[in-house]
Structures are given as structure tokens and as C-alpha cells.
C-alpha positions in Angstrom: 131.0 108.1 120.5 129.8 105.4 118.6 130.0 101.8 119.9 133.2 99.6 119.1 132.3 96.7 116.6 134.6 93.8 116.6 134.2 91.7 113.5 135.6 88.5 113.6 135.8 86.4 110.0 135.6 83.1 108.5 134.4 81.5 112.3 133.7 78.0 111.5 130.7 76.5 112.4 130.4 72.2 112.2 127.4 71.0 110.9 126.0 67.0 111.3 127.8 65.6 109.0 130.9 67.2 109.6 130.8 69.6 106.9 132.4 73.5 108.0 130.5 76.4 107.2 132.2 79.9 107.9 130.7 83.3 108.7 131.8 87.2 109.4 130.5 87.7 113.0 129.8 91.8 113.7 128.9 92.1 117.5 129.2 95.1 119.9 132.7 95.1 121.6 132.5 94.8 125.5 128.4 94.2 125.8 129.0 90.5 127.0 125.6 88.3 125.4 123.4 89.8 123.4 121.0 88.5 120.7 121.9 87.4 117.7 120.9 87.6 113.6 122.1 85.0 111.4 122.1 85.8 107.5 122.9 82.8 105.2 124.2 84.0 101.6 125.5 81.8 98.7 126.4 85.2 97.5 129.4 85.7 99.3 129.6 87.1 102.6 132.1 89.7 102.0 129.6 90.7 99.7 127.0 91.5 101.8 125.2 95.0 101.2 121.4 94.9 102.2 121.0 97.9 103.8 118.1 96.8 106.0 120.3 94.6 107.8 123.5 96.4 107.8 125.3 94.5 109.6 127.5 97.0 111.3 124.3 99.1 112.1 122.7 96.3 113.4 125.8 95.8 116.0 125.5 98.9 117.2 122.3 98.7 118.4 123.2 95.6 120.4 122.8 92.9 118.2 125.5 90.0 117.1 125.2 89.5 113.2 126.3 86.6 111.7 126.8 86.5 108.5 127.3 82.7 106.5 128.3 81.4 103.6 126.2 78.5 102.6 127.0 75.4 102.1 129.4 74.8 99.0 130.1 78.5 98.4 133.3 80.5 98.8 134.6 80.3 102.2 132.1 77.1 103.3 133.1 73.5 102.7 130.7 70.7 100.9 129.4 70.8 97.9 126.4 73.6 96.4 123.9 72.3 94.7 121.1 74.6 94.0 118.6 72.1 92.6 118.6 70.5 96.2 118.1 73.8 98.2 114.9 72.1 100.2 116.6 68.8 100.7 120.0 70.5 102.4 119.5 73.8 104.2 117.0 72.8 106.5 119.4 71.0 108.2 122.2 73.5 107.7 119.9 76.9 108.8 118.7 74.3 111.8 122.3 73.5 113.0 123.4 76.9 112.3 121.5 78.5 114.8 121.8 76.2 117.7 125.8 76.6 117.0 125.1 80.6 117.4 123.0 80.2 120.6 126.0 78.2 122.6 128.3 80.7 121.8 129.7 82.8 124.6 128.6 86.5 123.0 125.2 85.4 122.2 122.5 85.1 124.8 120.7 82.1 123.3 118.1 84.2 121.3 118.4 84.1 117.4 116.6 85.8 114.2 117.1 85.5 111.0 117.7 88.0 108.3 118.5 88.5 104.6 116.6 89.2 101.4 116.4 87.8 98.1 117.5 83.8 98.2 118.6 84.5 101.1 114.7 85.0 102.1 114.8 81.4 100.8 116.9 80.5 103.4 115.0 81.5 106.4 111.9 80.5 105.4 114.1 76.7 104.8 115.4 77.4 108.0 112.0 78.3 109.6 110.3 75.7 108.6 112.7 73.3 110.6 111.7 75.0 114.0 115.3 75.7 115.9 114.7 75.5 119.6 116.8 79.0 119.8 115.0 80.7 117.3 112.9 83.7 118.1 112.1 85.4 114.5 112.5 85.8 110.9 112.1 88.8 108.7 111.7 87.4 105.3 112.8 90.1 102.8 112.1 91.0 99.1 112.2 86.5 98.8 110.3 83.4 98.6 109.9 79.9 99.9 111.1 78.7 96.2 114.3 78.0 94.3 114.0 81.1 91.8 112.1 84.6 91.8 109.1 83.7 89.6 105.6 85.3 89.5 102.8 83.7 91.0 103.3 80.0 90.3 99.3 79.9 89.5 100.5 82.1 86.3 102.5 78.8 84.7 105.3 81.7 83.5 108.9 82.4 84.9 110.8 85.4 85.4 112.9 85.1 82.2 114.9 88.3 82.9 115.5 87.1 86.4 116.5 84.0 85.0 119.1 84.8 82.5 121.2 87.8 84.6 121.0 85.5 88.1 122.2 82.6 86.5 125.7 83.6 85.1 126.4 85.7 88.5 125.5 82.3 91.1 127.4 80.4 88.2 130.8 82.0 88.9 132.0 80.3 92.3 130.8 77.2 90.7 133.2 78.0 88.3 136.1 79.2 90.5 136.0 75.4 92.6 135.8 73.7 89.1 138.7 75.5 88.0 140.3 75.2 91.4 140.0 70.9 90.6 142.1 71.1 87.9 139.2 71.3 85.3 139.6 73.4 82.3 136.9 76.6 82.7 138.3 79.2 80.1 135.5 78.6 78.0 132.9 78.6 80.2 134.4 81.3 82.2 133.8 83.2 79.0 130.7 82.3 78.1 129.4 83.6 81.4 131.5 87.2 81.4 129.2 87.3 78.1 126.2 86.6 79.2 126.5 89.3 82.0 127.7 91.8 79.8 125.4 91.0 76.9 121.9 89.3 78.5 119.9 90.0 75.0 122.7 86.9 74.1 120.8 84.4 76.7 117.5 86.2 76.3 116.2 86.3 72.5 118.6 82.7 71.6 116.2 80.2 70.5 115.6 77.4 71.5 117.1 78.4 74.8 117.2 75.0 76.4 120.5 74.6 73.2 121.9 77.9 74.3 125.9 77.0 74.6 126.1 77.5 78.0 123.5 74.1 78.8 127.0 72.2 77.2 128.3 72.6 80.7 126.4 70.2 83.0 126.1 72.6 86.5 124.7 75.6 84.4 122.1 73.0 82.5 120.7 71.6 85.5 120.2 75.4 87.1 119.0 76.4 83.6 116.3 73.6 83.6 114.8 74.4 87.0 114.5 78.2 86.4 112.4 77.7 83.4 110.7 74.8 84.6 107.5 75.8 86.5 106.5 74.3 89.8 103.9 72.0 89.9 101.0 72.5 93.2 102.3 69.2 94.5 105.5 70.6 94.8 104.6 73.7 96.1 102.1 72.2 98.9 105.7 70.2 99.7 107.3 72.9 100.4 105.1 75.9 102.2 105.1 73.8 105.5 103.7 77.0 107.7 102.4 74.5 109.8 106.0 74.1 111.4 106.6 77.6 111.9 106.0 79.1 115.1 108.0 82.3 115.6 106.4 85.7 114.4 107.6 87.1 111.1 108.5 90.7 109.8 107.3 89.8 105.9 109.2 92.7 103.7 108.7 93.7 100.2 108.2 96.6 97.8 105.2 97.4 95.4 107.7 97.3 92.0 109.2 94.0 93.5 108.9 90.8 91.7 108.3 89.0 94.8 105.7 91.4 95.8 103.0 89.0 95.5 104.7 86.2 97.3 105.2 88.6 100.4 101.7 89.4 100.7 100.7 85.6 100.0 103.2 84.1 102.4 102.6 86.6 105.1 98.2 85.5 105.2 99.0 82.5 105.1 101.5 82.4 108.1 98.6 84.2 109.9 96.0 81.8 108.8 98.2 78.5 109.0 101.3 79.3 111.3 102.0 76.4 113.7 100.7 78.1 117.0 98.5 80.7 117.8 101.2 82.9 119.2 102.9 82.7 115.5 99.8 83.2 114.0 99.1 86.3 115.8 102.6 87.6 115.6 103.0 88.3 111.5 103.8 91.7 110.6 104.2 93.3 106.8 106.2 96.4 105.7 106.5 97.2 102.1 107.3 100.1 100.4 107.5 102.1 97.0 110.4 99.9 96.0 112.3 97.3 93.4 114.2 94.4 94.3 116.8 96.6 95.8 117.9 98.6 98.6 114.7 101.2 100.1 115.0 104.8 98.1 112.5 107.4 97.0 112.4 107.6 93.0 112.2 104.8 90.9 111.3 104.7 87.4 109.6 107.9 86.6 108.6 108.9 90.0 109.3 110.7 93.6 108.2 109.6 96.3 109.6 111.6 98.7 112.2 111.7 101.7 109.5 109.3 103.8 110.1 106.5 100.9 114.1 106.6 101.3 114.8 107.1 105.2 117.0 104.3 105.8 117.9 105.4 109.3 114.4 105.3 109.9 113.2 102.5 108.3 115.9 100.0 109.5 114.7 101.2 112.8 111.7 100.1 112.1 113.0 96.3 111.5 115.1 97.0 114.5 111.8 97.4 116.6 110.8 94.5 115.3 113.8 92.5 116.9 114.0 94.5 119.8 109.9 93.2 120.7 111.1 89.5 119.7 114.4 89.0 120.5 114.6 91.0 123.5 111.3 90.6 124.3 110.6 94.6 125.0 107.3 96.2 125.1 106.6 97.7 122.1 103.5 98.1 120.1 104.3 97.2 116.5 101.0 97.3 113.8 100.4 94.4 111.4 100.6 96.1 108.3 102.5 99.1 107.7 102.5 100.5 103.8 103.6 103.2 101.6 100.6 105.3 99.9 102.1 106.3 96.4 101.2 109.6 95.1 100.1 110.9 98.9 103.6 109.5 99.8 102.8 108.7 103.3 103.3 105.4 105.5 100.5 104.1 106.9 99.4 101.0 109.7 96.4 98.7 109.6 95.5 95.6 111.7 94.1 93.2 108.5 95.3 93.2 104.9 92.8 94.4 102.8 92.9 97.4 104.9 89.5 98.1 106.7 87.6 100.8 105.0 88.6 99.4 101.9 86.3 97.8 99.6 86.4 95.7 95.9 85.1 98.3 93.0 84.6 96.8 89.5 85.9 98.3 86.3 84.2 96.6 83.3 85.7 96.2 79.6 83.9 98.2 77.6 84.7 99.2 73.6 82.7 98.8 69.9 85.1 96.5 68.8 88.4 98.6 68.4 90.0 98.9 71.5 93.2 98.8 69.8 96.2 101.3 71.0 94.9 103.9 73.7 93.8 105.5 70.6 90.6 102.8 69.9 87.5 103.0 71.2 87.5 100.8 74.8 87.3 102.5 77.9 86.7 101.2 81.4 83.0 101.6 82.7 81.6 101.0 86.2 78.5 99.6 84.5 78.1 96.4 83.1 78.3 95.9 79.3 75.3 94.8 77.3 75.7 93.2 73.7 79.2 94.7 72.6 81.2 93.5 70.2 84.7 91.6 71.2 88.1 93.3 70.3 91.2 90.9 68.7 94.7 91.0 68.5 97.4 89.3 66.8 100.2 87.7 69.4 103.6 87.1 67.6 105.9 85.6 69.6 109.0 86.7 67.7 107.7 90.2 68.1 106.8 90.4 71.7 105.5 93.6 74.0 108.7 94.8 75.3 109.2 95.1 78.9 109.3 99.1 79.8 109.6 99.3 83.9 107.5 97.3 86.4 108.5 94.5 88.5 111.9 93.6 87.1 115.9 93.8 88.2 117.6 96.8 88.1 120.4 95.8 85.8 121.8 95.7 82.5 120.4 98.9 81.7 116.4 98.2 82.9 115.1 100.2 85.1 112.2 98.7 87.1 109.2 100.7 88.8 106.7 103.3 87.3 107.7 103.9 84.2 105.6 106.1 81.1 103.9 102.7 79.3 102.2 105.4 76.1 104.7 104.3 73.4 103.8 100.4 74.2 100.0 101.7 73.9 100.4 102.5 70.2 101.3 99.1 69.0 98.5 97.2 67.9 98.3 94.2 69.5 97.8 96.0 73.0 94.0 96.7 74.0 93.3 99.5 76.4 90.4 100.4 78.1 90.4 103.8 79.6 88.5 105.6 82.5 86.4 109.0 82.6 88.8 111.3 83.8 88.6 111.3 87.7 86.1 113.9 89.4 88.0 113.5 92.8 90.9 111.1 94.3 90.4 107.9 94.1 92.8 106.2 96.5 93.7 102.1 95.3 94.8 99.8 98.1 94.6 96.0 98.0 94.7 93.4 95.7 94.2 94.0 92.1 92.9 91.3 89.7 91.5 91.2 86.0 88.5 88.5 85.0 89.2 87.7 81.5 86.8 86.1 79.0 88.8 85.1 76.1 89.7 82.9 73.0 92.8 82.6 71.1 93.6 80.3 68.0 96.4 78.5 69.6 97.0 75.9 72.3 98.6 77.7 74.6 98.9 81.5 74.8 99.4 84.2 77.4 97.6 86.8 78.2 98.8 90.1 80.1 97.6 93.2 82.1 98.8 96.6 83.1 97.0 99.0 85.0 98.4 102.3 84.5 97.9 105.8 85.8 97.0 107.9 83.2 98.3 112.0 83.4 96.1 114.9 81.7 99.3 115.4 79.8 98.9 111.9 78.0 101.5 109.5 80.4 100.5 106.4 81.1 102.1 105.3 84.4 102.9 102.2 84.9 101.0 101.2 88.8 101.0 97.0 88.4 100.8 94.3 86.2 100.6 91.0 86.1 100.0 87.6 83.8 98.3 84.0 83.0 99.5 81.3 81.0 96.5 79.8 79.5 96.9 76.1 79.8 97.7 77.1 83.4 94.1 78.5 83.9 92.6 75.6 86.2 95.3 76.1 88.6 95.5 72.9 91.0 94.7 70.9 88.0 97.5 69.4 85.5 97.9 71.8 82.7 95.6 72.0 80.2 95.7 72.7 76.3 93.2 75.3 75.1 90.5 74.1 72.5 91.7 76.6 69.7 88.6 79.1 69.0 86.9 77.9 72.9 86.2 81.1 75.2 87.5 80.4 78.3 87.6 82.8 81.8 90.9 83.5 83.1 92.0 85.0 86.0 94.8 87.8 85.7 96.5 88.3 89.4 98.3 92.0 89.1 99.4 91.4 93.0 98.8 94.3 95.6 99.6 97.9 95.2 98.8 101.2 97.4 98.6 104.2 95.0 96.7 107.7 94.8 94.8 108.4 91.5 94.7 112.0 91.4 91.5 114.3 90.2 91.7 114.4 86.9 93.2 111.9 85.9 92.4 108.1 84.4 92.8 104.2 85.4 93.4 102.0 82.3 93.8 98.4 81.4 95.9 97.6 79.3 95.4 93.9 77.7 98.1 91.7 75.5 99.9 88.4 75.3 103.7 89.7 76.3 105.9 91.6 78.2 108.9 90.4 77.1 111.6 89.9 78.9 110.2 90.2 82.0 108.1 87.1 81.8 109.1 84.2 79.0 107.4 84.7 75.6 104.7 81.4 75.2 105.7 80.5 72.1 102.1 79.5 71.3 102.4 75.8 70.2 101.8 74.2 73.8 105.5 72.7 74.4 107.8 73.5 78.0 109.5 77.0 78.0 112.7 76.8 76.0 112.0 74.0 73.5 111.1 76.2 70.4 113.0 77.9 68.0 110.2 79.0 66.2 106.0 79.7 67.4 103.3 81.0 66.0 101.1 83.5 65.6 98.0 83.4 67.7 94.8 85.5 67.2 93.3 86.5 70.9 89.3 87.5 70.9 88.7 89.5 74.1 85.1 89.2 75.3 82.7 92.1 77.4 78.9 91.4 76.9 76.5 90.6 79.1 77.2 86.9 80.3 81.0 87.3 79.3 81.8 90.3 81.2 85.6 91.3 81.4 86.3 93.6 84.5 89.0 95.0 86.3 88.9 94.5 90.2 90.8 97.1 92.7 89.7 97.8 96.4 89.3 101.5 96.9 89.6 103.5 100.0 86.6 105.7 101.4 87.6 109.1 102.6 87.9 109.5 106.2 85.6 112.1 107.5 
């Protein structure tokens, strides 16, 4: 029979200053001590559904799971103030853990779990170095205050942005409310902005949207759309302090995709002791921001992608060797081939046997639609004529797929980009049709040589598998902000008509191009509203109510030559 599970809820925990948190404790009934796994939410606890750390799972297998409501949020006392993650839950992950290692059930060992912000908070938590702590399995997250791309890119998640912010905003509203303070209108405002996001998204300017009247909501408006600065980031990624092994989770269609990859070399090139920095691990999968499953956008992956029982196994191992210290031999990089559909292990990230492969821009000057003339070449161009675009920021590339929430009626992952392809202000540069599988694993990144007539522009890439019947499959993407191009620098206009290089970071993929089939680039200046639409006049995201156009000169001769970079795999013999 299955094990007994006693839950106990809302046990208080006393931090420093006096302030009670409270947290649903799931343990095995009768087992005495046993490790423990604290989760820190500002979602509500009673809430909780990550299905990697199920928490009633997990307490079958022997582990005490705790999870918290942070500070200021639902049943926790204080006072929440997003804007000041990094300045209070440190101190609150720190004295959260020691209070779970003196209680009787737990046998002074504790992880941390939780995906999302909640990543956030054991990275916060981390960073602080808890005597009792053992591990952390950062999830689908971030060491940052909101799910961004790449902070080298200088864009924000706008899509992220505008459906997190009403649905953190409502406890906010509830303790307001609870004061004595009259909420009906803002109450309102936020029901609408769930149920109708294109009202947040396409209002201009959006820093005057109605709900920045209310001061909490401007404040967390603000710092989503304000992007951090290095100082700030070299502030905050203190890996230096870590020194407990990490199981760094994420999936190839995830937003933070880029950041788990990032985060996890950098643990094992900066961690705080050798033992840390020996001890990093990476799983990631064909999957969104979500729970694991096998089809997403317009593809299967098969019962190997979705096997929950398995795969929370698999981060259960990962405790067991840490926690309770148990012999067991777990690689450094596990991943999901897409289109072979098959997990596979490596010791390093690129994979060994992998190797960079160049793809260079290639066209007569009409790449155009994926019905011009460019087409991806592994030879370098000679004299070629550029291609050009017009970028209108009041009629941006829609977003169709890729890394983006699942809500509101977009579906993230690999979805069919052709209809995008016939617009004209999308360039596309298309392969020979493959003579044999070409497997794609690593980090993909375009070199851009460019001009536009503006300030300040973006400029965006798609790779993209494409079928013999005509689909173009969306594989990753990624994008640049122009004035952001010297990253580590302050930001920088653009001398209008000056050709400048840029560096395009898609982020990391696995993925099987089949014989027969075709890798293409697709270039533009949007993918709206995944990322925020630059505006093209040079001022912070969210000032304008009206841009302008901006004419973009894409650039592959010899001296100025554009390329696609992927690392491919060699057969095995």
C-alpha cells in the first residue's frame, strides 16, 4: 500500500525580525527524520501544482516538503514588495531553512525546489549559503526579478509582462482591500487585463495605461519593462557564494531556456568550492514554461518527452545522491533530441562530438518572403548585393509559437512560421534540401551586419525547420536591441545609415533535421508580443505612443559576412 502522508498546514515559521511566514508541510507518516525540500511561492501555497516536485510524490519517497508562502503573501505576515526581492529573501530563504533543519521530522539536511519565481527564490536563497543546505534544483527560473530574454538583448518579455502582472497583483489587492481601502476599480481593471491582455499589450504609451494610477501596480509595471543594467546584474549573480551542487532544469521552448544553460556554466566555472563546481547538473527537455508533456505546438515527441513518473525520478535521484548522500551515478547533462525523440547524457555542454558549422547569408538582393531569392550557403559570399526591409512598429511581426506562456489563447513551442514568411518585411534565407540528417545541438547564434535609418531598432531571428511539404517549423529564435549591441557598455544610439555587427543569441536547442528537408533564417525587426516592439525613436520601453518607420539594410559580402552559427553532431560509427 502506498505510504501515509500527513500534511500539516499554515506551520509558522519566525524569521529575524519577528515577521511569521507559514507553510503546508507534506512528510511520510511514521518514518521519524528524513530530509527535507523547502519551496518558497508568492503564488499561494495551496496553489502549488509543479509536477516535478509534487509534493505528495515527493513524500512518498521519503522526503518532507515544505511548502512557503513568502513574505507578504496570503497566509505569511510582513509586507511583499516585489521591487526588493534581492534585498529581503535572502534573509528569509536563509532563516527558513535553518528553522526546517531543527525541526523534529527533518534530519538536518535541506534542498530547495520550485520553478518559475520561485527559481528566483533559491537561487536568493543559495546565494546566502545556509549551513543546512545540501542542494537546489533551479527550475524553468532565473536569478532576476522578471522572465526576460537575455539581458545582453536590451528587450523584455512583454507578453510575460502584461498576463504575470495582473495575476501577482491580486493578493496585493485582497490586503489593500482587507485595510479598508477602496479596490473595486482596480479589482476591475485587473479581472480585465487577464481576460483581455491585447487591452495591456497594444495601449500606447503603456507606461499611461490606467492601471499605473494605482501606485503597487506602477512600481511592478516600471521594473518589468525596465531592462537591467550589467552593474546590476554582476550585483546579483553572486555564484561565488554558492557551494552546494545544482540540478539546473529547463525546456527548449522555455523562455528561460537561455538563462538555465547560462547559469548552470557559470556555477561550474564560478561556484564557490570545487565540490560545487564539480557537482552542476542540467536536464531540459522538449518543453514550455509548464509542466513536462510530449506535444507542444505542432509537434510529438513522444511518450519519452511526457513520462512524469519517470522524469520526477530523475530529480528524485538527484536528491537521493545529495541529500542522502547515496551512491549514484548521475551525468552532467541530460537532453531531449527533438525529431529522434530520445534522451541523451553528456559530461560538458557543447556536447563532445559536436562542432560549430557556419551558414552564410546569401541572396541577389530580394530575400524578401521565403518566396525571394536568399538562401543559406556553407560558402562565403563574394560581392552580393544587401536586402532591405521596412520595420513599422504599429505593424509588428506577430508572435506565432516559440518561447512564450501558454495562456490567453497562445500556444508556445514549434509552431508552422510559413504564413509570417509571406509578409514582406521578413528576410529568409533557405538551405539546399538536406542530403542526410543533420543532427543540431548546442548553442545557436546569428552575426549580423546591418544598418537601419533609425536610432534604435531591433533586429530578430528564427531558425526554422523547413518540411518538403512547404512548413516552416519553428526550432528557436531569438533577438538584439540595437543600442544594446556593445553589451557591458552604456547603451548606445545607432548613427542612422552606419553598418554595425550585431550579435543575435537564439539560445540552445537539440533538434534532428531530417533528409530532405531545409534550415532557414529568418531575419526581421519584431515578434510582437513576445518581446516589446522598439518603437524606433531611441526612448525607454513604454514612453511612445507613436514610432516610426525604420528602413533595415541587411549586409553578406565579403568583409560583411552575415552567417548563421549551429554546432552539429557527427554520426557515431
Amino acid at each position: 500500500m502506498p505510504e501515509a502522508i500527513r500534511i500539516d498546514v499554515n506551520v509558522p515559521m519566525e524569521m529575524r525580525d519577528g515577521t511569521v511566514l507559514r507553510a503546508d508541510v507534506y512528510r511520510p507518516e511514521g518514518r521519524g527524520r528524513c530530509p527535507a525540500i523547502l519551496i518558497r511561492t508568492p503564488y499561494n501555497k495551496e496553489w502549488f501544482n509543479q509536477s516535478l516536485f509534487d509534493p505528495v510524490a515527493f513524500a512518498r519517497s521519503g522526503y518532507a516538503v515544505v511548502i512557503q508562502d513568502i513574505r507578504g503573501r496570503y497566509a505569511s505576515e510582513g509586507e511583499w514588495k516585489r521591487t526588493q526581492m534581492f534585498e529581503v529573501e535572502g534573509a528569509d530563504g536563509f532563516d527558513s531553512v535553518e528553522c526546517i533543519a531543527r525541526e523534529r521530522w527533518c534530519d538536518g539536511r535541506v534542498g530547495l525546489g520550485g520553478g518559475s519565481y520561485l527559481t528566483a527564490m533559491q537561487w536568493i536563497t543559495a546565494m546566502e549559503n545556509p549551513p543546512h543546505l545540501k542542494a537546489f534544483a533551479p527550475y524553468v527560473g532565473d536569478i532576476a526579478t522578471h522572465i526576460a530574454p537575455p539581458p545582453e538583448t536590451g528587450a523584455v518579455s512583454f507578453y510575460s509582462a502584461a498576463n504575470a502582472l495582473p495575476i501577482t497583483a491580486m493578493d496585493l489587492v485582497n490586503r489593500m482591500e482587507a485595510r479598508g481601502e477602496e479596490v473595486g476599480e482596480l479589482r476591475r481593471m485587473l479581472e480585465r487585463a487577464m481576460k483581455e491582455p491585447d487591452w495591456v499589450l497594444r495601449f500606447l504609451p503603456l507606461k499611461k495605461h490606467p492601471l499605473a494610477q494605482w501606485e503597487p501596480i506602477r512600481e511592478m509595471l516600471e521594473q518589468r519593462l525596465t531592462p537591467v543594467s550589467p552593474e546590476e546584474l554582476n550585483r546579483r549573480r553572486k555564484y561565488e557564494k554558492i557551494s552546494v551542487p545544482g540540478l539546473h532544469i529547463g525546456g527548449w521552448f522555455d523562455q528561460l531556456e537561455p538563462a538555465v544553460f547560462a547559469n548552470y556554466l557559470w556555477m561550474k566555472e564560478r561556484g564557490g568550492t570545487p565540490y560545487a563546481r564539480e557537482h552542476q547538473h542540467i536536464l531540459v527537455g522538449p518543453w514550455d514554461h509548464g509542466n513536462p508533456r510530449g506535444f507542444l505546438g505542432d509537434l510529438e515527441f513522444g511518450p519519452a518527452a511526457a513520462d512524469m513518473p519517470g522524469i520526477r525520478r530523475y530529480v528524485l535521484s538527484f536528491y537521493d545522491k545529495y541529500l542522502r548522500e547515496q551512491d549514484i551515478d548521475l551525468p552532467a547533462v541530460r537532453y531531449f533530441v527533438m525529431g529522434s525523440n530520445e534522451w541523451r547524457t553528456a559530461d560538458t555542454w557543447p556536447v563532445p562530438g559536436s562542432a560549430p558549422q557556419r551558414w552564410f547569408l546569401r541572396s541577389g538582393g530580394r530575400a524578401n518572403t521565403s518566396a525571394g531569392d536568399g538562401w543559406l550557403s556553407l560558402h562565403e559570399p563574394g560581392p552580393e548585393p544587401a536586402d532591405e526591409f521596412v520595420y513599422d512598429p504599429l505593424h509588428p511581426v506577430p508572435t506565432v509559437g516559440g518561447r512564450l506562456l501558454a495562456m490567453n489563447g497562445m500556444v508556445p513551442g514549434p509552431k508552422d512560421q510559413s504564413r509570417l514568411e509571406t509578409r514582406g518585411d521578413v528576410l529568409c534565407y533557405t538551405s539546399h534540401a538536406l542530403k542526410e540528417d543533420v543532427e543540431v545541438t548546442g548553442p545557436v547564434t546569428v552575426k549580423l551586419y546591418a544598418s537601419t535609418s533609425a536610432v534604435d531598432t531591433d533586429f530578430t531571428a528564427k531558425l526554422t525547420d523547413v518540411y518538403p511539404d512547404g512548413r516552416s517549423i519553428l526550432v528557436t529564435e531569438g533577438i538584439q536591441r540595437a543600442k544594446y549591441r556593445k553589451w557591458g557598455r552604456p547603451p548606445e544610439p545607432v548613427v542612422p545609415g552606419a553598418v554595425e555587427e550585431y550579435t543575435i543569441m537564439l539560445g540552445n536547442t537539440s533538434y534532428l533535421f531530417r533528409q530532405g528537408h531545409r534550415l532557414r533564417l529568418s531575419i526581421s525587426s519584431s515578434n510582437f508580443p513576445l518581446y516589446d516592439r522598439n518603437m524606433n525613436t531611441g526612448r525607454g520601453i513604454g514612453e511612445d505612443e507613436r514610432g516610426v518607420k525604420a528602413v533595415q539594410t541587411i549586409f553578406h559580402e565579403h568583409g560583411m559576412a552575415s552567417y548563421l552559427e549551429v554546432y552539429t553532431v557527427s554520426k557515431k560509427e
